[in-house]
C-alpha positions as CSV (number, residue, x, y, z in Angstrom):
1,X,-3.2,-11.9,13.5
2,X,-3.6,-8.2,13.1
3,X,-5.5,-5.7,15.0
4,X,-8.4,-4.1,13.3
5,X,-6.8,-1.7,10.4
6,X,-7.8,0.2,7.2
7,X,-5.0,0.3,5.2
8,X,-4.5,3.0,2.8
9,X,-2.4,1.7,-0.1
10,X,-1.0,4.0,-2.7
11,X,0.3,3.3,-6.0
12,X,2.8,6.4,-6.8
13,X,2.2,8.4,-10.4
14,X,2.2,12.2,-11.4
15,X,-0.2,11.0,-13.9
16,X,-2.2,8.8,-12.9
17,X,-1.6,7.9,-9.1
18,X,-3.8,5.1,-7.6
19,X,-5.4,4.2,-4.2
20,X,-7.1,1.6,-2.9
21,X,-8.4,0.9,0.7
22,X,-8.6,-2.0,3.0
23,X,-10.1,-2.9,6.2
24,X,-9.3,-5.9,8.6
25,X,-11.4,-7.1,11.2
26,X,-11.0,-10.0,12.6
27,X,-7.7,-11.1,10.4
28,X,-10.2,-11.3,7.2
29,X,-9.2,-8.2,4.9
30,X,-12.4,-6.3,2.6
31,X,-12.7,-4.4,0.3
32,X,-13.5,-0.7,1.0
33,X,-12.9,1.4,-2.2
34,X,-10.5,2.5,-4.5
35,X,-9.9,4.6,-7.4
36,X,-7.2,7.2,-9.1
37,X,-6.3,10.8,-9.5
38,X,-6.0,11.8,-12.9
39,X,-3.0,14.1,-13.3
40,X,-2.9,14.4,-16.9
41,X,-4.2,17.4,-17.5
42,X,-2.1,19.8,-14.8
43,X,1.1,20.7,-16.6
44,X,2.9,22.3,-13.7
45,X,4.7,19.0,-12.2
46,X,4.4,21.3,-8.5
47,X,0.7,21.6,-8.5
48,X,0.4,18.2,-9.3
49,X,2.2,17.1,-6.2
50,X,-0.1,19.7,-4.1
51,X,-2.8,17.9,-5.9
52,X,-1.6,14.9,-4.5
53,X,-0.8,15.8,-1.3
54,X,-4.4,17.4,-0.9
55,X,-6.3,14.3,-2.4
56,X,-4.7,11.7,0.0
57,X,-5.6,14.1,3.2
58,X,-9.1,14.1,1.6
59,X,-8.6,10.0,1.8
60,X,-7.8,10.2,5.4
61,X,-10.0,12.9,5.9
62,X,-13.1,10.6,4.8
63,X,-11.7,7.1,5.7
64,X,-9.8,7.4,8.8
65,X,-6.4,5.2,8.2
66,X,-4.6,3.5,10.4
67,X,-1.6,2.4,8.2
68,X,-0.4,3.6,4.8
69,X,1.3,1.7,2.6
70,X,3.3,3.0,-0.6
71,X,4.8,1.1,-3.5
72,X,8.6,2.5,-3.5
73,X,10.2,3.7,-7.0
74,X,12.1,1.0,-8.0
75,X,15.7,0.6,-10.5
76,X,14.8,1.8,-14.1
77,X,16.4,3.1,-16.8
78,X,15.5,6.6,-16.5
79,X,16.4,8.3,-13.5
80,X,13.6,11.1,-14.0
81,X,11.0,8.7,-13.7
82,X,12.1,7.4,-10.8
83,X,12.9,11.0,-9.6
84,X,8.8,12.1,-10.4
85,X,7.5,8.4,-8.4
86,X,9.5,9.5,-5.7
87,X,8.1,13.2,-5.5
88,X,4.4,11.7,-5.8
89,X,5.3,8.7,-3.3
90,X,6.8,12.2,-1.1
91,X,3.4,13.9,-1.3
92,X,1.5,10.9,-0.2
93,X,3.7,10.4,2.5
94,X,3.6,13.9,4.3
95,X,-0.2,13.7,4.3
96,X,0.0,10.9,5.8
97,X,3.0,11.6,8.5
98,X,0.7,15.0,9.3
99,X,-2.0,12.6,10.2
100,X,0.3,10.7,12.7
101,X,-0.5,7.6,10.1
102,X,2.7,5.4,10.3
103,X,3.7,4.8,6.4
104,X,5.3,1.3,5.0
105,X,7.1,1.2,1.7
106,X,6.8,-2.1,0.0
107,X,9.1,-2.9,-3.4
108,X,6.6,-3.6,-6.6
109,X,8.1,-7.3,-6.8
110,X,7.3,-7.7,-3.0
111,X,3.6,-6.8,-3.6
112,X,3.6,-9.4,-6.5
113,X,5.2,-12.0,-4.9
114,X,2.7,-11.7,-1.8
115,X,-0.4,-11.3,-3.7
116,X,0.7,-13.7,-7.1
117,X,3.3,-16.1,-5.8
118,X,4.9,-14.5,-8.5
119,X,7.4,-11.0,-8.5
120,X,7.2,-11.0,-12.3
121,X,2.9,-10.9,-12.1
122,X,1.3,-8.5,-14.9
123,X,-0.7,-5.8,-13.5
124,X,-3.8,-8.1,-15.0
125,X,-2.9,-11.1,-12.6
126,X,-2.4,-8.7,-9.7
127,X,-6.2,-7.3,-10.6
128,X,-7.9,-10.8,-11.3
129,X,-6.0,-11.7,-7.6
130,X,-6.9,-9.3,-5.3
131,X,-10.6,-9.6,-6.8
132,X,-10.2,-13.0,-6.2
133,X,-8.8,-12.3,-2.5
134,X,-11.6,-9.5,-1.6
135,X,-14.4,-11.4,-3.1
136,X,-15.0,-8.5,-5.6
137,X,-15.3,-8.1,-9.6
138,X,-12.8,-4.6,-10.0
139,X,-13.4,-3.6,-13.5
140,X,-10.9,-0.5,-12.9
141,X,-10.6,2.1,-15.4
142,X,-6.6,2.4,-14.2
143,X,-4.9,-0.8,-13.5
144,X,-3.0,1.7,-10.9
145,X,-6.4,1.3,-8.6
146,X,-5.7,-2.5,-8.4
147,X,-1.9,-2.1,-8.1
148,X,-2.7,0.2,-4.8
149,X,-5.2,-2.6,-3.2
150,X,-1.9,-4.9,-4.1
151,X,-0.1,-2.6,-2.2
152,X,-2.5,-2.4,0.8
153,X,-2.8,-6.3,0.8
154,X,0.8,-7.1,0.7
155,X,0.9,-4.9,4.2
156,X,-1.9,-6.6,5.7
157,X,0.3,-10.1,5.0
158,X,2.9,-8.7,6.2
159,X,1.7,-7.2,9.6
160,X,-0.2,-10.8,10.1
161,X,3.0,-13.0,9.0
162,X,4.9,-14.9,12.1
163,X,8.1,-13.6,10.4
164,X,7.0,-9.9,10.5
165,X,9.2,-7.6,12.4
166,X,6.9,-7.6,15.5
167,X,7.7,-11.8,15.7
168,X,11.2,-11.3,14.3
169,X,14.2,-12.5,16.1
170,X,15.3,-9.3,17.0
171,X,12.6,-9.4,19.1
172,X,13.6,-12.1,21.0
173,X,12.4,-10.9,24.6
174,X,9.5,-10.2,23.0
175,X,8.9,-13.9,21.8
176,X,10.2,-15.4,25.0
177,X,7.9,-13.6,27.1
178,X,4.8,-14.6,25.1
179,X,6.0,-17.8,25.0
180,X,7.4,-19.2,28.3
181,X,6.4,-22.3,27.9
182,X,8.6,-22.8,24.7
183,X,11.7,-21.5,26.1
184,X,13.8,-24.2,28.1
């Protein structure tokens, strides 16, 4: 079980970049808000990472983190794509690495999988899901919003899963001395 946390989870864009936070008390995650910045309209890609950068230190600023999780740019078929995710997910991080906020990257199918069951999930499923999960209706504008609570979720299962890296075999000294009694 994890620690108290809120989670900031991001969903990388440089037009339309999402967020959505988490808190955990108790193991039991809620909803706290989320929402997206609307890039559209700057046409200098440079300010719109400064925009970035400056919105999610406003995030932290008014919500007090503890964790960040980003979705990662994942394989496509157009390298400048993946290029302009990474440069938002890169703006997001670095507000978040100022703030002494450790960051986790999560793949988009490993989000699905951990909220869905499913890695090929539509960005619908994901929404109706984590509703579902924070006893909330999200009637989103952007699916990004949703996508970023996905993102936030997925990172509290995976701090509070036995097979995290804190319970991991590679921790081994770590598990026999919280468990004496298992070790013969």
């Amino acid at each position: 079980m994890t620690e108290n946390r809120i989670i900031l989870g991001i969903d990388p864009g440089t037009n339309i970049l999402g967020y959505g936070i988490v808190s955990v008390d108790s193991g039991r995650p809620h909803y706290v808000t989320m929402g997206v910045f609307d890039l559209r309209k700057i046409k200098d890609p440079f300010e719109k990472l400064a925009n970035i950068n400056a919105g999610v230190e406003e995030l932290i600023a008014t919500y007090s983190p503890t964790d960040l999780a980003v979705e990662s740019p994942f394989y496509g078929k157009n390298a400048q794509v993946i290029l302009k995710l990474g440069r938002a997910q890169g703006a997001a991080i670095i507000a978040a690495i100022r703030a002494g906020i450790p960051v986790a990257e999560y793949a988009p199918r490993k989000a699905k999988i951990a909220i869905c069951g499913n890695g090929n999930a539509s960005k619908e499923q994901i929404g109706v899901m984590v509703g579902k999960t924070l006893g909330v209706t999200l009637e989103p504008q952007h699916l990004d919003a949703t996508d970023a609570l996905a993102i936030a979720l997925c990172h509290h299962y995976q701090l509070s899963s036995p097979l995290s890296h804190e319970h991991s075999p590679a921790s081994w000294a770590k598990f026999v001395e919280a468990n004496p009694d298992r070790v013969k």
